[in-house]
C-alpha positions in Angstrom: 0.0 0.0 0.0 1.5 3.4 -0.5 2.2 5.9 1.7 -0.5 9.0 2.0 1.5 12.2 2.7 0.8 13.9 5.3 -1.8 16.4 5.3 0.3 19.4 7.6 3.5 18.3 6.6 5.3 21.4 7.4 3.1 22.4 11.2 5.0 20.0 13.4 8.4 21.7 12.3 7.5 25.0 12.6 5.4 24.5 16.0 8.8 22.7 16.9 10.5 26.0 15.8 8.5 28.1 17.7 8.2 26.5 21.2 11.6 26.1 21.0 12.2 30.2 20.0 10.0 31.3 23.2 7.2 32.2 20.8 3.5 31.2 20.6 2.3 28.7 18.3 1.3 29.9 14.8 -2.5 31.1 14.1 -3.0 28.2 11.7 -1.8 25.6 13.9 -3.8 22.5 14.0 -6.3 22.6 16.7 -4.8 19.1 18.1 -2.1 21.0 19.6 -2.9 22.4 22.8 -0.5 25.5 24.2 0.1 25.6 27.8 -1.9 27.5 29.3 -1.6 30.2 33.0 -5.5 29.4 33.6 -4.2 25.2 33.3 -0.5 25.2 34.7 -1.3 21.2 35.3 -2.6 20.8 31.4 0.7 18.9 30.5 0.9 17.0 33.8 0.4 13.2 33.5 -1.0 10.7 36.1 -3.2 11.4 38.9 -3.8 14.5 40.9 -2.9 14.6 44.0 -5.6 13.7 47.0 -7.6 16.8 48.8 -6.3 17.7 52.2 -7.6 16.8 54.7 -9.0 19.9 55.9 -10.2 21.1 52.1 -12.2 18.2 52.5 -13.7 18.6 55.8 -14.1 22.0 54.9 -16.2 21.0 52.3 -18.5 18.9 54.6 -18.8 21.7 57.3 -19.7 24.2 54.5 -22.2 21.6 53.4 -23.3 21.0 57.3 -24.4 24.9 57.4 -26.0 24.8 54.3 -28.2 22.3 56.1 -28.5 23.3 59.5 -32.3 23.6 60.3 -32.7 19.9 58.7 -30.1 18.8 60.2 -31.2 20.3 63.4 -34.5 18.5 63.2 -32.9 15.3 62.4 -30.6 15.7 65.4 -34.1 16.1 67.9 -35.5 13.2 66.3 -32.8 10.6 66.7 -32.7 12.4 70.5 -35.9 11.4 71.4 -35.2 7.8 69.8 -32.6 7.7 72.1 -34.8 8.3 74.9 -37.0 6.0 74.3 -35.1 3.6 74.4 -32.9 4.7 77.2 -36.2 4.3 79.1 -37.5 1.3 77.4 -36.9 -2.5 77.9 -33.3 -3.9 76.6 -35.3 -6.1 74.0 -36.4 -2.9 71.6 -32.6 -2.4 70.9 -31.9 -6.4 69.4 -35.2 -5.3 68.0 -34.2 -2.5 66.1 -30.8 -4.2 65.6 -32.5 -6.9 63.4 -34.6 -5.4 61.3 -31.7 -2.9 60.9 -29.3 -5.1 59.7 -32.2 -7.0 57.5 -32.7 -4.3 55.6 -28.9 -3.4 54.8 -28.1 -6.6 54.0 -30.4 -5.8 50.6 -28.2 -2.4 50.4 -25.2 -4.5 50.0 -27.1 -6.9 47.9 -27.1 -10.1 50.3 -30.6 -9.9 50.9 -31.1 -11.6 54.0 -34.6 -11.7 55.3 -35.6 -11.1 58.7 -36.8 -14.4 59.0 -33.8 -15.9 58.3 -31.8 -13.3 60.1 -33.8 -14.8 63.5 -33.6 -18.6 62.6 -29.5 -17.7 62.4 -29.1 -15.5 65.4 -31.0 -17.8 67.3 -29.9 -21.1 66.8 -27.5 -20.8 63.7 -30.0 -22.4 61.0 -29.9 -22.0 57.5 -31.5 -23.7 54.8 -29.2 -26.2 52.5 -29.2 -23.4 49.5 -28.8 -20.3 51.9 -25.7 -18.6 51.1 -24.1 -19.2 55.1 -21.3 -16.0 54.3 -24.0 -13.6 54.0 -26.1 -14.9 56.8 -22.3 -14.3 58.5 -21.6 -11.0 57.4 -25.7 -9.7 58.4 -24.7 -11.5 61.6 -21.6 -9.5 62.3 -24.1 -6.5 61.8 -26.6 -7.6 64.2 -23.8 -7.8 66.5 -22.3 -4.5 66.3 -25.4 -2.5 65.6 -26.4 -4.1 69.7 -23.8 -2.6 71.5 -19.6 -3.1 72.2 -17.0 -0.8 71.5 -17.5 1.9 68.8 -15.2 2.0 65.6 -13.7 5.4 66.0 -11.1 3.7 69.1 -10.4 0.9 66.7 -11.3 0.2 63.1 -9.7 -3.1 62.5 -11.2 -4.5 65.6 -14.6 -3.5 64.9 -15.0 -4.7 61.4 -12.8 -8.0 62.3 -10.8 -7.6 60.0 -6.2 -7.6 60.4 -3.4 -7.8 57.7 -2.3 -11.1 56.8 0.9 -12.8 58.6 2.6 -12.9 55.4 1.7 -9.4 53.4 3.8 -7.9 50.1 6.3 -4.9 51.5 4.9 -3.3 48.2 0.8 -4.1 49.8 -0.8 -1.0 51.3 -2.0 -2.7 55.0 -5.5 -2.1 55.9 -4.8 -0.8 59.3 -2.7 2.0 57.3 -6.0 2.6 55.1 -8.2 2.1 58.3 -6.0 4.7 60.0 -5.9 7.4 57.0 -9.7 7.4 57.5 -9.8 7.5 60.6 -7.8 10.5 60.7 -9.8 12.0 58.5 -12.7 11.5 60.9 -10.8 13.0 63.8 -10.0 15.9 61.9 -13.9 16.6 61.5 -14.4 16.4 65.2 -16.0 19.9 65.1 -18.7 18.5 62.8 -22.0 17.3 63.9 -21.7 13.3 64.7 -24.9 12.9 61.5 -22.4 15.1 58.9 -19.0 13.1 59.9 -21.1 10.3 59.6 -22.7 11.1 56.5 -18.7 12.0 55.5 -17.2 9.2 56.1 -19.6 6.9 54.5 -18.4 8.6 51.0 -14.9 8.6 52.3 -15.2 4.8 52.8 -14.2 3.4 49.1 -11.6 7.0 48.7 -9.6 5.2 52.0 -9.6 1.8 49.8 -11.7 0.1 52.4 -13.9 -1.5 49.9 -13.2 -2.1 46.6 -17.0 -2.6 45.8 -18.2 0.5 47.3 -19.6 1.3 50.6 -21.6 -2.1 51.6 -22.6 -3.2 54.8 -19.3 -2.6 56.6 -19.5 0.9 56.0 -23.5 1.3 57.0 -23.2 -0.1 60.0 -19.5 1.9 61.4 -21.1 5.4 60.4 -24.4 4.2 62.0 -22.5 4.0 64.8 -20.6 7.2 64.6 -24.0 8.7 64.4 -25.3 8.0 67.4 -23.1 9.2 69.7 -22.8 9.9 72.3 -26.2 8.1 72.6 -27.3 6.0 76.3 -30.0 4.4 74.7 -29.5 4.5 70.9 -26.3 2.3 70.2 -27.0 3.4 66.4 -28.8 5.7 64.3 -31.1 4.1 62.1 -29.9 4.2 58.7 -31.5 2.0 56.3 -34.8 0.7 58.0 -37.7 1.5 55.7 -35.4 2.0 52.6 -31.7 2.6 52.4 -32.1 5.9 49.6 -30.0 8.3 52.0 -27.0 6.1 51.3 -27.4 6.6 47.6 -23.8 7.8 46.3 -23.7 10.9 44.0 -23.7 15.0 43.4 -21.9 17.2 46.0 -21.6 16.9 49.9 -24.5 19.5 50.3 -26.9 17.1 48.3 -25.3 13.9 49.5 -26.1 15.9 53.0 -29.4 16.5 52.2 -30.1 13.1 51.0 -28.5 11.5 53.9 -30.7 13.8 56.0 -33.7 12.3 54.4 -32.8 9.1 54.4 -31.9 9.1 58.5 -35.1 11.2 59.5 -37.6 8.6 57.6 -35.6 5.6 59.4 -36.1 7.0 62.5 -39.4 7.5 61.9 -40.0 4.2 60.7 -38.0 2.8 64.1 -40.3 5.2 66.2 -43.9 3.9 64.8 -42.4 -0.1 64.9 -41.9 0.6 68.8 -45.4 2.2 68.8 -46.4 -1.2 67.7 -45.0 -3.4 70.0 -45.8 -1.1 73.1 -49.5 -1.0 72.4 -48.9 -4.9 71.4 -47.4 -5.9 74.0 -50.2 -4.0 76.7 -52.5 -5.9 74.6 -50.8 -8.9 75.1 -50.6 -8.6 78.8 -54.3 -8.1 78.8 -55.5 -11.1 77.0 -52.9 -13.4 78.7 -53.5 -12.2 82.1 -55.8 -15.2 83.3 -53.3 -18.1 81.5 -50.9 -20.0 84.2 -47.8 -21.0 84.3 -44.2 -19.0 82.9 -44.6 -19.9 79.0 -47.1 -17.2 78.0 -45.0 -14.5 79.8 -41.6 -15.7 78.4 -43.3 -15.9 75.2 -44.5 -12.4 75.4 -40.9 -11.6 75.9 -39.8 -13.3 72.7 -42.5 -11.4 70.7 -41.2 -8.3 72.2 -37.5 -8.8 71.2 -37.9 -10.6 67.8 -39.5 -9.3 64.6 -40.4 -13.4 63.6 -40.3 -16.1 65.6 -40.3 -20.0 64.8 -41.0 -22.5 67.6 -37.9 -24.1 67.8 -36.7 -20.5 68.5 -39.3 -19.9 70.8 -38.3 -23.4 72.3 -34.5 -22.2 72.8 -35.8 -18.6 74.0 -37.9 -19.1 76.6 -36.8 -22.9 77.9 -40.1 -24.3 77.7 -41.2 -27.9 76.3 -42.0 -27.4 72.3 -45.4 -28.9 73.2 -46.1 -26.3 75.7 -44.8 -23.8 73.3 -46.9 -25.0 70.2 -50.0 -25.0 72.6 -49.6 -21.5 73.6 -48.4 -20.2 69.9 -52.1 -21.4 68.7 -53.8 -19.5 71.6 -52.4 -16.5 71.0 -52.6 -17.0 66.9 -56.3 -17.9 67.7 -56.5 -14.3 70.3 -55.0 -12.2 67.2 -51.7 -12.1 69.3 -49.6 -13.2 66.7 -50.3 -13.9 62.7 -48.5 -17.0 60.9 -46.7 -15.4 57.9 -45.8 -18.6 55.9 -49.1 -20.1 55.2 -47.3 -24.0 55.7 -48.2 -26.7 58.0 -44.2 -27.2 59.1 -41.4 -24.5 59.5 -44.2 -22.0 60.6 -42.8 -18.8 61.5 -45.0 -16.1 63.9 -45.0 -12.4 64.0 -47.1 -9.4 66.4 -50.1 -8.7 64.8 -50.8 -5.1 64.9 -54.5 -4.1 66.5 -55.8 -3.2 62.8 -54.6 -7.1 61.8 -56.4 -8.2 65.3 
């Protein structure tokens, strides 16, 4: 094939000329040779730019934190009174909460573990032969942290359970390095309300490299945390429970802000009507069972109280009590409108409160 001449065979050499006489390019040049520029002094840099500062970034966040202040006010006075409640209320409401918490980030992160089988696991470790047993793990490890122990901010590694390897690459970045570069970042925003730094360091989670899959459950459940302090009766602030779209990803720190801000105030919300629920429920409860003997219908009470679902072996392990004794007292209260059976089935039955509109 022959050669095609070039169509600007004599541009190259004379912008070659030029730049190399100090002078501009030539009016005619072709328009795929870019000058350097004052306005651009990084146009002929290659390779990454260079991280934010620290405080540019927090900056940033408390600059979106005061574009936000009445909601986030609001916010703030409803997780408070959350806290109170359960400050005041029994133990039970936070595993409660805990649960159906973790439930519903578990389909966040896309392991989609049901409340049901959330309980059967908690409980008594079950699982069904196709059940996928790392993600009941992982909602597990949730349940766990969202309940109570130490918080994330004295400790990262600890909390999530996760360490370097004994026998790590000298070129590998360790996690506690990365664990520790965001956990500076969060001390550095100590000024900030606990809802913004936690709102920040959920979309600082993946920028720190810990997750290479985005912010999953992990993340939820350590800002969750952060949230809430320095809560005596909320362990976490509700994050995810009725819908997870607060921890939606995208647009600046003012929007992510705001939609964080949304997100928290309608899963508080959603936490404040469920106790509503099992308070009048369980007054109900204590109503109807009043004239029944013996310790079963009062430990079983209990066991509604702290569970969202409950099977009978469950109910068996909770509350000590012989599974015919259990199974006996199950149909009284189904046939009271206590409880509903949710799986329609004559075996594996699983039982929930019914509400007084279901009753």
């Amino acid at each position: 094939m022959k050669k095609q001449p070039s169509r600007f065979p004599d541009d190259s050499e004379r912008l070659r000329k030029a730049v190399e006489a100090g002078e501009s390019a030539p009016p005619d040049a072709p328009w795929f040779e870019l000058e350097p520029s004052d306005d651009d002094p990084d146009l002929w840099l290659q390779g990454p730019r260079a991280d934010p500062d620290e405080r540019a970034v927090v900056a940033e966040w408390a600059e979106a934190e005061a574009s936000r202040a009445a909601q986030l006010a609001r916010v703030a006075g409803r997780l408070g009174a959350l806290d109170d409640r359960l400050l005041r209320g029994p133990v039970g409401w936070r595993h409660r909460l805990a649960l159906i918490e973790a439930a519903d980030l578990s389909w966040f992160s896309g392991e989609r573990v049901s409340p049901d089988r959330l309980a059967l696991w908690t409980s008594m470790r079950l699982s069904g032969v196709q059940e996928d047993v790392d993600a009941l793990a992982s909602t597990h490890w949730a349940v766990r942290r969202l309940k109570g122990g130490p918080g994330p901010l004295s400790d990262l590694a600890a909390f999530l359970d996760r360490r370097d390897p004994e026998r790590l690459d000298k070129d590998a970045e360790r996690f506690e390095d990365r664990a520790d570069a965001w956990l500076g970042v969060m001390k550095a925003a100590s000024s900030l309300h606990p809802i913004t730094r936690a709102c920040m360091g959920f979309h600082l989670w993946s920028l720190a490299g810990l997750s290479q899959n985005g912010p999953g459950i992990e993340a939820a459940v350590t800002v969750a945390r952060v949230a809430a302090e320095p809560g005596r009766g909320a362990v976490f602030a509700p994050v995810a429970m009725g819908g997870a779209a607060g921890l939606r990803a995208a647009g600046l720190p003012s929007v992510r802000l705001a939609r964080w801000l949304d997100g928290m105030e309608n899963a508080i919300m959603t936490a404040m009507r469920h106790l509503d629920d099992v308070e009048k429920w369980a007054e109900r409860a204590r109503d109807r069972m009043a004239s029944l003997s013996g310790r079963t219908p009062a430990a079983l009470t209990a066991v509604f109280k702290d569970w969202p679902i409950v099977s009978a072996p469950m109910a068996e392990t909770l509350t000590g009590a012989s599974r015919a004794s259990v199974q006996r007292n199950l149909n009284w209260m189904a046939d009271q409108g206590l409880v509903r059976e949710v799986t329609g089935q004559g075996r594996f039955r699983l039982w929930r409160i019914a509400t007084r509109v279901e009753a």
